[in-house]
N, C-alpha and C positions, 0 to 999 in steps of 0.2 A: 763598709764594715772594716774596723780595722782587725785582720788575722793573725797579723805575724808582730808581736811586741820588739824581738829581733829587728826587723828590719826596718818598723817606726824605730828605733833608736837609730840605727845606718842612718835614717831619713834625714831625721832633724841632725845629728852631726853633721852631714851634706851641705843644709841649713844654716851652718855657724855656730851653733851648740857650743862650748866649749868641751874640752876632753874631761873635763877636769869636772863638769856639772854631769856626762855622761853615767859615771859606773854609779853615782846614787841617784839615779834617776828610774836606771830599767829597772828594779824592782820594785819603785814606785807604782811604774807603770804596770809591770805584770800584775800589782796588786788591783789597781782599777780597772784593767782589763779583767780582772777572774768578777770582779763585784758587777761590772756593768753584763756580763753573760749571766751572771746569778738574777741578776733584776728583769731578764726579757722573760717578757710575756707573749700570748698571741695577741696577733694585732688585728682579730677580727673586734668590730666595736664589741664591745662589752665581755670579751672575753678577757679570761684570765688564765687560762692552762698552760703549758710550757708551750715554747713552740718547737717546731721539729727543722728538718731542712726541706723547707720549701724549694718547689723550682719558679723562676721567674718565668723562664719558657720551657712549657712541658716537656719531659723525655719524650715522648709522641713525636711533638713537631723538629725535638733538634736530631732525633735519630732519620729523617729526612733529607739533612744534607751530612750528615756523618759519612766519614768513607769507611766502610766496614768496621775492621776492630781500630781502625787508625786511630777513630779520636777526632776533634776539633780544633784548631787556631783558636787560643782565644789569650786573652792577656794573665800573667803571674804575677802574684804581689802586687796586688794595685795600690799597697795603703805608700808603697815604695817611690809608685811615680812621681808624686805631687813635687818633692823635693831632690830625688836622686835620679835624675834619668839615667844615671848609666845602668841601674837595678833594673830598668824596663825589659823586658822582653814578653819572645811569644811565644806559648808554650803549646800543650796537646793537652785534650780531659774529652775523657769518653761522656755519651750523654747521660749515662746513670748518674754523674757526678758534678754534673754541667750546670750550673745555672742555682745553682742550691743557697738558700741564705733562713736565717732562722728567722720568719716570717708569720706563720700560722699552725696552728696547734693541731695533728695529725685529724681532730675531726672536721673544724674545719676545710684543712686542705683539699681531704675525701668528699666533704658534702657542697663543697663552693665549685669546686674546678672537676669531679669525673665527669662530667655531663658533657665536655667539651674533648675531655682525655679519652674517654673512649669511643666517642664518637672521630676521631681521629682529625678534628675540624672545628674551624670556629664559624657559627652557621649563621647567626642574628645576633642580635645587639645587647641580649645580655651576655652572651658569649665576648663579645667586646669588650663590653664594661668589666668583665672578672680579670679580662686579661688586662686591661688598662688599670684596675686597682692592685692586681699584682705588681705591674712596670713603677705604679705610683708608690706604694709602700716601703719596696726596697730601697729608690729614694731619698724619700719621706727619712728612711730608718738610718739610711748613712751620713743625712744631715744630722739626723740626731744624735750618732754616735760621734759626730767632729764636733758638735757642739761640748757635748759633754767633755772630749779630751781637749778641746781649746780652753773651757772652765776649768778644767784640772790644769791646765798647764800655769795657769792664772793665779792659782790659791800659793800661797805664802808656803806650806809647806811641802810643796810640788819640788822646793829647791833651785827652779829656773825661773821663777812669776817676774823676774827685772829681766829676764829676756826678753819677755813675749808683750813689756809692758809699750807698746809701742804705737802709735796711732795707725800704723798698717796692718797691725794684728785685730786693734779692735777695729777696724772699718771691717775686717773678713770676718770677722764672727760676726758683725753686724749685718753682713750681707748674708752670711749664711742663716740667719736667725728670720730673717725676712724670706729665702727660698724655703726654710723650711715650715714655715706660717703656710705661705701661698700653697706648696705640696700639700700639709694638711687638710685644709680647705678643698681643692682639688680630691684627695683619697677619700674625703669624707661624704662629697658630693655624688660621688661612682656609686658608694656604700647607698647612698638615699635612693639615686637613679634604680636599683635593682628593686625596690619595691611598688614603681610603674608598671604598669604594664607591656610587655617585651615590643611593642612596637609604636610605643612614645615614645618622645623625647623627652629629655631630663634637662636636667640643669648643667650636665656638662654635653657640649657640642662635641659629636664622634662624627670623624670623617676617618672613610676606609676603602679601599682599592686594591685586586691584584694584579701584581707587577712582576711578570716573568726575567723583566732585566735586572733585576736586584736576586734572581735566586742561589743558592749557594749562600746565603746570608742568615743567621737570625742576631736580632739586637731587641734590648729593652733599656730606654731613656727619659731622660723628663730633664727639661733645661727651659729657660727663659731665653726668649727669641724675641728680635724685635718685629715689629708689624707699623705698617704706616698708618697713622691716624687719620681719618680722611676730615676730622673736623678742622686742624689746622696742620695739615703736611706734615708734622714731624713723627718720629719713630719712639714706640712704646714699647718694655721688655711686657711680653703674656708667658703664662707658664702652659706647657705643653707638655704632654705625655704622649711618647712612641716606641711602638712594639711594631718588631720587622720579622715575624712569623712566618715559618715556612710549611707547608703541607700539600697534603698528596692532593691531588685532583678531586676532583666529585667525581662520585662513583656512577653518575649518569653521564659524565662530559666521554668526548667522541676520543679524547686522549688520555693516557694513563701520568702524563708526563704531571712534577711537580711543579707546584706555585708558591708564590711568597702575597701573603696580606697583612699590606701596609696600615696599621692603626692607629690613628692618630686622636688627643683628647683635651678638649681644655674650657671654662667656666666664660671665657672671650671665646662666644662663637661668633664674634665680626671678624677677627683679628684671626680665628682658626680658619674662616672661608680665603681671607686676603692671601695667607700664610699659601694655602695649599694650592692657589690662583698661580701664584706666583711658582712657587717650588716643583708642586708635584702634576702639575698638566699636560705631562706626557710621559713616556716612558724614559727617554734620556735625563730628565727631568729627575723621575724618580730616582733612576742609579744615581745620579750626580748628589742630590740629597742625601742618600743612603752612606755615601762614601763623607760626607761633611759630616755627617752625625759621626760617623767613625772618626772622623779626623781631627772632631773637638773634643774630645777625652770623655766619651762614653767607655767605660773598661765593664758592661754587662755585655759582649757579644762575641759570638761562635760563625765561623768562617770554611767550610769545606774546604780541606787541604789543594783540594787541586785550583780551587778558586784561587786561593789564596798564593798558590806559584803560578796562577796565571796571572797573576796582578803584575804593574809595572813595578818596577824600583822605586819609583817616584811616586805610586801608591801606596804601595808597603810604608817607606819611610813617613809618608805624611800621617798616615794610620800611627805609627808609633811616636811620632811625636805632639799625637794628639795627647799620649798616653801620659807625656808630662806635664800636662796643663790640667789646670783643677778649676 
């Protein structure tokens, strides 16, 4: 989502912008940023009411690894990173405030996700699935919100359309118009799966596991990964959805200590079994994954501060300079 119209201007000057296309630019843009938050709707299918702010990952599970009133690690200004990294950094946000994007319309919010929220846990697989169409949508929405200002940048009276007119620029809106195809198809499929019965499977393949070496963590992503084809050797992008949830234990289990379940989602369940064969079949496994997904420019995820000074330098940094790749 782009937030800050300020600092998308910072961006693109970073960029090569000229100065001189700058000052009638931002209120260009201020203007298509107030029209494009005036057009969102909720994004449950067939709704239309306003939406509200949505959490990707409940207040519930990110108050989990929160350190008291401290707050989370998690990234500022992401719309900043893509072109300015020196704008990157990390900042703190408590979990009332965490995780928020304007996604679904206060009933559905209420009638799709309490059932998971107050149960303090994600227990079966449509508990899965709400959270995987949550990680999917936001997204789904931020493809669509770059699409739309890559088309604006493009129109004639934008003032900059012979900047942008470039064959690199259209390959990236073309690639992004393709992830945002393949996302939809994915969110859409989550949406069908919920009217199975809770312990079918559907048409998107859910693999999930909890991993005590990833706790101190939560994250919500979806990127295209390759997989090995096993008809002729070579390597295919599949889209994949993951949610890195953190929560308390079962209130039967013999310890009170927290866990993190890893969830993971995608429409290739060959390519989701090879993926997770590969990545996540043990525990070293998992943290090392967890930390890649951070360190290729995922900017949805909260980090317990002490985690996060017990990391290496050489952690931290690769973490943030995940933060400037798009």
């Amino acid at each position: 989502m782009i937030r800050n119209v300020d600092k998308l201007v910072d961006a693109l000057s970073a960029a090569g912008l000229p100065d001189a296309d700058i000052a009638g630019l931002r209120p260009r843009l201020t203007t298509w940023r107030t029209q494009l938050d005036a057009r969102r709707q909720c994004l449950w299918p067939k709704c239309r009411r306003p939406p509200i702010g949505s959490h990707v990952i409940s207040q519930t599970f990110l108050e989990v690894i929160a350190d008291g009133g401290k707050g989370l690690k998690t990234p500022k200004n992401p719309e900043t990173f893509t072109a300015y990294p020196r704008a990157s950094r990390i900042g703190s946000e408590a979990p009332s405030k965490a995780s928020t994007f304007p996604g679904f319309c206060g009933t559905h919010d209420h009638k799709e996700f309490a059932g998971f929220e107050n149960a303090r846990r994600l227990r079966h697989l449509d508990d899965y699935r709400r959270q995987l169409i949550r990680t999917t949508t936001i997204e789904w929405q931020n493809r669509s919100d770059l699409i739309d200002l890559l088309n604006f940048l493009r129109k004639r009276d934008s003032g900059v359309s012979s900047f942008f007119a470039t064959p690199g620029f259209d390959a990236r809106l073309a690639r992004t118009q393709e992830h945002y195809r393949q996302l939809e198809q994915l969110r859409l499929s989550l949406h069908a799966d919920l009217s199975l019965p809770s312990t079918e499977s559907g048409s998107v393949a859910i693999h999930t596991a909890s991993h005590e070496s990833v706790n101190g963590v939560a994250l919500s992503y979806a990127d295209f990964f390759e997989a090995q084809d096993i008809d002729d050797g070579g390597s295919v992008p599949f889209p994949l959805a993951i949610a890195v949830v953190p929560q308390r234990s079962d209130p039967e289990a013999a310890t009170d200590e927290p866990t993190t379940r890893l969830i993971l989602g995608s429409t290739d369940r060959q390519a989701l079994d090879l993926y997770v064969a590969r990545h996540l079949s043990s525990p070293l496994r998992a943290h090392d994954s967890v930390m890649a997904w951070l360190g290729k420019g995922c900017f949805s995820w909260w980090i317990n501060p002490g985690k996060w000074e017990a990391m290496s330098s050489q952690e931290q940094d690769e973490i943030k300079r995940g933060l400037t790749r798009f």
